[in-house]
C-alpha positions in Angstrom: -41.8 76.2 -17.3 -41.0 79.7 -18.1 -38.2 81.2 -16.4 -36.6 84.9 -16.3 -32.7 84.3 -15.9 -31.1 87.9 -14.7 -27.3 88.0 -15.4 -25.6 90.9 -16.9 -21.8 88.6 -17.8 -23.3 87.8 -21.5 -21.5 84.3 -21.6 -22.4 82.8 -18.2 -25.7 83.8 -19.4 -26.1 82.0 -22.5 -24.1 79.1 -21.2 -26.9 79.0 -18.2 -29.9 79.9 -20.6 -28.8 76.9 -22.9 -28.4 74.6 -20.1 -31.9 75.6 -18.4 -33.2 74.9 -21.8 -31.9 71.3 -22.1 -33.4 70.6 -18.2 -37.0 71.6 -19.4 -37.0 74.9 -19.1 -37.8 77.9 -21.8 -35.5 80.8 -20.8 -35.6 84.6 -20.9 -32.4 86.9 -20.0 -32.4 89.7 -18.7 -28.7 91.7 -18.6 -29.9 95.1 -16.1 -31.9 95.7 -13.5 -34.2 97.6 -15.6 -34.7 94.8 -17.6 -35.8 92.4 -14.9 -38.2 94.8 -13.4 -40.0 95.4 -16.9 -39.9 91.8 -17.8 -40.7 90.5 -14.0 -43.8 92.8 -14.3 -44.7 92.3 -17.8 -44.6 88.5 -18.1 -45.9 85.1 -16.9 -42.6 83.5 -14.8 -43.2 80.2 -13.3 -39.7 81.3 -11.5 -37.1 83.8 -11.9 -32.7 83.4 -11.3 -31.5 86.8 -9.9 -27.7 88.0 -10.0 -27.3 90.4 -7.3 -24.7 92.8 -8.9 -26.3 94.2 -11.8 -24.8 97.0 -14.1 -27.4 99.5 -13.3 -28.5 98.3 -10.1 -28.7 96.2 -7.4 -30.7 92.8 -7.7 -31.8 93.2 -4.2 -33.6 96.2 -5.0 -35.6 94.5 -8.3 -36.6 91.9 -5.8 -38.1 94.6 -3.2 -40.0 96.1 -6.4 -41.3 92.6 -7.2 -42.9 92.0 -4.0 -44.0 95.2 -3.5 -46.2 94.8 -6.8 -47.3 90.9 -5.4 -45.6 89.6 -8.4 -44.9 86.6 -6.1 -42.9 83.7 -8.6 -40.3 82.0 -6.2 -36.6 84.0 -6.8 -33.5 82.0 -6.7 -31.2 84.6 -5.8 -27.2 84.7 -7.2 -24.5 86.2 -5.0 -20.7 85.6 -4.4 -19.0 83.3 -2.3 -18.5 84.4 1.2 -21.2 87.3 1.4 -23.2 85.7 3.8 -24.5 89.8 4.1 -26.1 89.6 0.8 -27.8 86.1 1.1 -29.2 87.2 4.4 -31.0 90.2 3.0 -32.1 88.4 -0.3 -33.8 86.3 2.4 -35.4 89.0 4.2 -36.6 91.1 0.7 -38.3 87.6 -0.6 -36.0 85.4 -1.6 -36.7 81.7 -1.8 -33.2 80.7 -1.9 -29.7 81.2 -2.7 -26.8 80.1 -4.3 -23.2 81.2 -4.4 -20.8 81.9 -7.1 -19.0 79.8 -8.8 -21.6 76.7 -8.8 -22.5 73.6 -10.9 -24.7 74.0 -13.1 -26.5 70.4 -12.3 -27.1 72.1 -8.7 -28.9 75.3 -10.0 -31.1 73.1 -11.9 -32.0 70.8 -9.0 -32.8 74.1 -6.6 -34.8 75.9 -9.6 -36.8 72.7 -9.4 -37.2 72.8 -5.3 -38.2 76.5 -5.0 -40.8 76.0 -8.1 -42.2 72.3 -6.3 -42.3 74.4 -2.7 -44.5 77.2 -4.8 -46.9 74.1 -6.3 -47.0 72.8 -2.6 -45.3 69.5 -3.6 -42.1 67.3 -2.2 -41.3 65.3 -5.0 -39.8 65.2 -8.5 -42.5 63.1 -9.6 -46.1 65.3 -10.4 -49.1 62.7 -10.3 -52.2 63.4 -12.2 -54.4 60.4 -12.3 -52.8 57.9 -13.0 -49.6 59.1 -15.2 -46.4 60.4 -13.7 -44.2 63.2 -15.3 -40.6 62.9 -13.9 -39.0 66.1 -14.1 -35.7 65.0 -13.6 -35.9 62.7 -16.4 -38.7 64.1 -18.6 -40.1 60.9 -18.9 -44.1 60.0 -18.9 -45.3 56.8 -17.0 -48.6 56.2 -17.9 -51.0 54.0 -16.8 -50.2 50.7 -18.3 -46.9 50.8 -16.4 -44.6 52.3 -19.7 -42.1 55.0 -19.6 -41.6 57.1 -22.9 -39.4 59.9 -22.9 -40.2 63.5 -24.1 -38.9 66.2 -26.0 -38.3 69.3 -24.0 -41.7 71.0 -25.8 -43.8 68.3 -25.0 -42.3 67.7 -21.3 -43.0 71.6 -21.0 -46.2 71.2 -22.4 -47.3 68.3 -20.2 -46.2 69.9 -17.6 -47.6 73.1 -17.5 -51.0 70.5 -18.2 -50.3 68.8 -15.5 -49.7 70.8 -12.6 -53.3 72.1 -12.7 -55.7 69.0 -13.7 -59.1 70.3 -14.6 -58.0 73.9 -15.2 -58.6 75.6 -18.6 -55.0 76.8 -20.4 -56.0 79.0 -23.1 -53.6 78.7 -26.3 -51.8 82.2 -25.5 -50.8 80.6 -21.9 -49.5 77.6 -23.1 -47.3 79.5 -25.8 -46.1 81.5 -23.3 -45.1 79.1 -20.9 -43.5 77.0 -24.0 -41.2 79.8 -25.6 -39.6 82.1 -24.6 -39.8 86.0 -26.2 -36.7 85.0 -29.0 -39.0 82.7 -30.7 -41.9 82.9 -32.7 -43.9 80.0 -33.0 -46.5 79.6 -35.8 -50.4 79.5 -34.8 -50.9 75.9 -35.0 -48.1 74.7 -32.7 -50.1 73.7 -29.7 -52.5 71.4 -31.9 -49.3 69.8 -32.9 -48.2 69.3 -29.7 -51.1 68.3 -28.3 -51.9 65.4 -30.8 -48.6 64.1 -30.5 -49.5 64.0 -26.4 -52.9 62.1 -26.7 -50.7 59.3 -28.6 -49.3 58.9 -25.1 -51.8 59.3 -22.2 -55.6 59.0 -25.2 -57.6 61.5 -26.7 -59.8 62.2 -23.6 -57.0 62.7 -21.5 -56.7 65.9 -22.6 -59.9 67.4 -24.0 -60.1 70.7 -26.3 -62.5 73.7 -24.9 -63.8 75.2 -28.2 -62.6 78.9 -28.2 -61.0 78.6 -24.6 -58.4 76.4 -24.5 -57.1 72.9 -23.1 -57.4 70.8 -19.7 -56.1 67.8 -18.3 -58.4 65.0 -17.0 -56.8 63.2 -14.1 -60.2 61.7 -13.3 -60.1 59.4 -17.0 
């Protein structure tokens, strides 16, 4: 999952982004408000961490902009301790939650999750497709025979983002975007990589190629 991190203290964010990273996630930051309105627009968030007291800016504001141009990835909004004021009208400009400053890192990760499973309409950690399980908390595969084999974060991404919509058509560019974040440059024949290593796991017509389009899941093998 691809997520925009907003935070303008440079060391919380790279201490966050880092973190984020190592729970399955591949990170953007964005230090100003202008930053997170040009990358909220520009790019493909699954979900989006927004520190209220920006540099140039209030957070609330880039929020109102967000929604007023239907981008419409859940916002975990971040806001100090005590301003109930602030949490109330990150709420009412589109919020999907909050959570107050200081806070454990273990709990930002486990309401990142929430927001992103309420967007997917699911409950649960675990996603089903077929008959293999992807745990997110422990980025760990069960597949069909009953084994558990754990996964890198590229290939638990990966999976993933396969995953949540069986049957649909990812197209290479989505899967790379959803898979790195705009720091990295991948080379051209990444995905293939990936994706052989991932038929090991759940068999080569698990996942079938789409010559010149891309790459779905089967949850009906």
């Amino acid at each position: 999952m691809r997520l925009l991190l907003v935070e303008d203290d440079r060391l919380l964010a790279d201490g966050l982004a880092s973190q984020l990273e190592k729970a399955g996630f591949s990170v953007d930051i964005g230090r100003t408000a202008r930053d997170a309105r040009v990358l909220g627009e520009q790019e493909d968030y699954r979900a989006a961490v927004l520190d209220l007291g920006l540099p140039d800016g209030n957070g609330l504001d880039v929020l109102a902009q967000w929604r007023r141009h239907q981008i419409e990835f859940p916002v975990l909004i971040l806001t100090a301790r005590g301003d109930w004021q602030d949490k109330v009208d990150g709420l009412k400009a589109g919020a999907d939650d909050y959570l107050a400053k200081p806070f454990q890192v273990e709990e930002l990760v486990a309401r990142i999750h929430a927001v992103v499973r309420r967007s997917e309409g699911r409950i649960h950690s675990v996603l089903k497709a077929g008959p293999f399980e992807l745990d997110e908390n422990r980025q760990s595969l069960k597949v069909s025979d009953g084994q558990e084999h754990s996964l890198t974060g590229t290939e638990f991404r990966l999976l993933r983002c396969l995953m949540s919509r069986p049957g649909h058509v990812f197209s290479k560019e989505q899967l790379l975007e959803q898979l790195y974040n705009l720091n990295e440059s991948p080379s051209d024949n990444v995905i293939e990589a990936y994706i052989r290593r991932l038929r090991k796991l759940v068999g080569p017509d698990t996942i079938s190629t789409r010559r010149g389009q891309g790459y779905l899941f089967n949850d009906a093998i």
